[in-house]
C-alpha positions in Angstrom: -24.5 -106.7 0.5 -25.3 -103.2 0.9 -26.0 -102.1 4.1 -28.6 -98.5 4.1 -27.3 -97.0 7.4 -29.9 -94.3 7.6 -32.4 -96.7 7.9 -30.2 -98.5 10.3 -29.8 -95.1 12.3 -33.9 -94.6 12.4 -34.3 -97.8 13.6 -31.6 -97.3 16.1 -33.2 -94.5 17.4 -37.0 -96.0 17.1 -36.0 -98.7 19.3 -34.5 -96.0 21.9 -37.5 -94.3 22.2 -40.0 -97.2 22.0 -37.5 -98.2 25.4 -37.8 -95.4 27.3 -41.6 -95.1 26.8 -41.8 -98.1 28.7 -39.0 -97.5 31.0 -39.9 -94.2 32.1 -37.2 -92.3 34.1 -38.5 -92.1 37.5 -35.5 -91.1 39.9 -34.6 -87.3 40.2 -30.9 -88.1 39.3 -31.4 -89.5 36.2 -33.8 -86.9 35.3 -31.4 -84.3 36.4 -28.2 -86.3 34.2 -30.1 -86.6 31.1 -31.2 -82.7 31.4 -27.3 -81.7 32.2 -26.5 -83.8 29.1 -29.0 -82.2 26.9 -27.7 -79.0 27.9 -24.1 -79.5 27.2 -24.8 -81.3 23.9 -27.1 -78.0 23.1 -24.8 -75.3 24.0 -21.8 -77.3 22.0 -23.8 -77.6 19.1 -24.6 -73.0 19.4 -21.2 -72.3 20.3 -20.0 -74.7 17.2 -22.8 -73.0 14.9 -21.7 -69.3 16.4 -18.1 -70.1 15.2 -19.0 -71.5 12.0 -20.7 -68.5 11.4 -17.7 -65.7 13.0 -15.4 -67.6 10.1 -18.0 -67.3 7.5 -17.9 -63.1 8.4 -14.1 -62.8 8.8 -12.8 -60.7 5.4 -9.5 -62.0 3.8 -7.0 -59.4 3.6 -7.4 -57.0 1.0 -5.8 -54.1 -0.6 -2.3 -51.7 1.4 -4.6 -51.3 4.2 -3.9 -54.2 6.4 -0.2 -54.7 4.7 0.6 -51.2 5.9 -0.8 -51.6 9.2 0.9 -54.9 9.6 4.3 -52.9 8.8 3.6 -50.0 11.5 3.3 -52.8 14.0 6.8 -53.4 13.3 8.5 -50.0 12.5 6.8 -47.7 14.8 7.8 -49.4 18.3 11.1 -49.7 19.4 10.8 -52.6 21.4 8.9 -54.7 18.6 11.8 -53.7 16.5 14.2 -55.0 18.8 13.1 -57.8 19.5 12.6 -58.6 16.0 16.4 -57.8 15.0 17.5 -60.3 18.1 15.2 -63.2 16.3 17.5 -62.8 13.7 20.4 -63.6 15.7 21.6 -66.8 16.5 20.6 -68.2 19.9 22.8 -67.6 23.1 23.9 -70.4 25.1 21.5 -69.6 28.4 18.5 -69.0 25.5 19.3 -72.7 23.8 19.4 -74.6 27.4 15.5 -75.7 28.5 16.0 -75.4 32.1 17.0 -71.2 31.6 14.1 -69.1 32.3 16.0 -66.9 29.4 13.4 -66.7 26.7 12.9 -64.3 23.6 10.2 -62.6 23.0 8.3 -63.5 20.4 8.1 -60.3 17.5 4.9 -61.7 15.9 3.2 -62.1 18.9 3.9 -58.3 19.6 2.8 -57.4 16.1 -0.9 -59.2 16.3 -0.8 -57.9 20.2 -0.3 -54.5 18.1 -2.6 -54.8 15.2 -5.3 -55.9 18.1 -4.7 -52.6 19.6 -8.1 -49.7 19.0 -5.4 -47.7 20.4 -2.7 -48.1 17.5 -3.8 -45.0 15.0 -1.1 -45.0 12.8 -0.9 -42.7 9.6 1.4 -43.6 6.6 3.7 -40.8 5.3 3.4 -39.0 2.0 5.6 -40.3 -1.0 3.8 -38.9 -3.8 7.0 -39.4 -6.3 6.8 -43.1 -5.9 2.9 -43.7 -6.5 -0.7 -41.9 -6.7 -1.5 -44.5 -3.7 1.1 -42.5 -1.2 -0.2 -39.1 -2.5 -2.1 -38.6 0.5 -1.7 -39.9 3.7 -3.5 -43.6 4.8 -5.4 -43.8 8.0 -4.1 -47.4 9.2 -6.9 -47.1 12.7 -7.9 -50.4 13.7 -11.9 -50.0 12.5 -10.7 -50.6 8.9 -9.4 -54.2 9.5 -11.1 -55.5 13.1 -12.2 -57.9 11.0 -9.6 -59.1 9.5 -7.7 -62.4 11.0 -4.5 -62.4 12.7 -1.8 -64.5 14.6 1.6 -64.8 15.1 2.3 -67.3 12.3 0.1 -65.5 10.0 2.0 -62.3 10.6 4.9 -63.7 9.6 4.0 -65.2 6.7 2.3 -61.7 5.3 5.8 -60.1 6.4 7.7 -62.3 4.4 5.7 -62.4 1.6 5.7 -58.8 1.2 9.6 -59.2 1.5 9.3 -61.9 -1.5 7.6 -59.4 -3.3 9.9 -56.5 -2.9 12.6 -58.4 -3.6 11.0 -59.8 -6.7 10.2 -55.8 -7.7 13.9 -54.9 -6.5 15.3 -58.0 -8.7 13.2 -56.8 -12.2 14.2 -53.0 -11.4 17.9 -54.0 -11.4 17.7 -56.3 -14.7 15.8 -53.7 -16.9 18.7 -51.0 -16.2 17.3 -48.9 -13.5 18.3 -47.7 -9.9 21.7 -47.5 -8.4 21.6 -51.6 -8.2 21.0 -52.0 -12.2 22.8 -55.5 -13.1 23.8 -53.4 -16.0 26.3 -51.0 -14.0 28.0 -53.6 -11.6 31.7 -55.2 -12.0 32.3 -57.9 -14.5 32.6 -59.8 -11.6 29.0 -60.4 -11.2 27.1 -64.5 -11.8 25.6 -63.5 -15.0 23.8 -66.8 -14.6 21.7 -65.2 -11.8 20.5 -62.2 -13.9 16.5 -62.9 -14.1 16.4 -65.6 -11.3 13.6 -65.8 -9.1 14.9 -65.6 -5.5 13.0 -66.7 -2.3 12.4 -64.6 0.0 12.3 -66.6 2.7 15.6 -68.0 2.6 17.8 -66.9 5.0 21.3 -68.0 2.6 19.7 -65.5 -0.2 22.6 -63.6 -1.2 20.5 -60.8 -1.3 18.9 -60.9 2.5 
């Protein structure tokens, strides 16, 4: 048997409303409940819509822009640098044991705290030998991607994909005979069966991290 349930809902709600026309709400605390109810459920219901709508307006990342910034982050401070070099280190002792107040700082929080920063006006450098895109320089101020998402696990994932991808450029450049690291002008000594293979990235036990 099939069972309608927005007719069941309407008639849910008929019957509600037929009851409290003839059970009027008389005392001032009920009154004032159902009001501070209607309120919450009314402001949940603008604040959910509001969000729905700040998602809808957020921009993907596109183009250098936000890549480059997202690189100045890391580069251009000295302690965001640092303290991205020590989470590549293994753990100390006093850092692995809970009770320690020893704690690392987390690099991609410093990197979104960064990015967040109207402050942070950095300007790329000119390298007009390597592309028509680096012949000038590339305002990287904080207007040109304020709309843009970002969070520590989303900074790490665009810094290592950008890693995949140069080492995916790096690993083509050496098989068709170019640069200093062509696979054509190593030692015999080198796993031929690793000449065109695709490495990850992301993977800490790549030979060529």
């Amino acid at each position: 048997m099939e069972i309608n349930t927005r007719n069941n809902l309407q008639t849910k709600q008929d019957v509600a409303i037929d009851w409290l026309v003839e059970h009027p709400l008389i005392d001032p605390k009920d009154i004032w409940y159902i009001q501070h109810e209607m309120k919450l459920l009314s402001d949940l219901m603008i604040n959910s819509e509001k969000e729905s709508n700040d998602v809808k307006n957020q921009i993907i990342w596109k183009g250098i822009i936000p890549h480059l910034r997202l690189i100045h982050c890391l580069v251009d401070n000295e302690y965001i640098r640092e303290a991205f070099l020590r989470s590549l280190s293994t753990l100390t002792k006093s850092e692995l044991d809970k009770n320690s107040q020893i704690r690392r700082v987390c690099p991609w929080q410093l990197m979104c705290d960064k990015w967040q920063d109207p402050g942070f006006t950095p300007t790329t450098r000119v390298y007009s030998h390597l592309h028509d895109d680096f012949r000038h320089p590339i305002s990287l101020k904080h207007s040109l991607v304020s709309n843009m998402t970002i969070s520590p696990d989303k900074a790490k994932e665009k810094f290592y994909d950008l890693r995949k991808d140069v080492l995916s450029v790096k690993t083509n450049w050496d098989i068709s005979g170019n640069g200093k690291g062509s696979v054509r002008k190593i030692s015999n000594d080198y796993d031929e069966n690793c000449i065109g293979e695709q490495f990850d990235g992301r993977d800490k036990k790549n030979p060529r991290w």
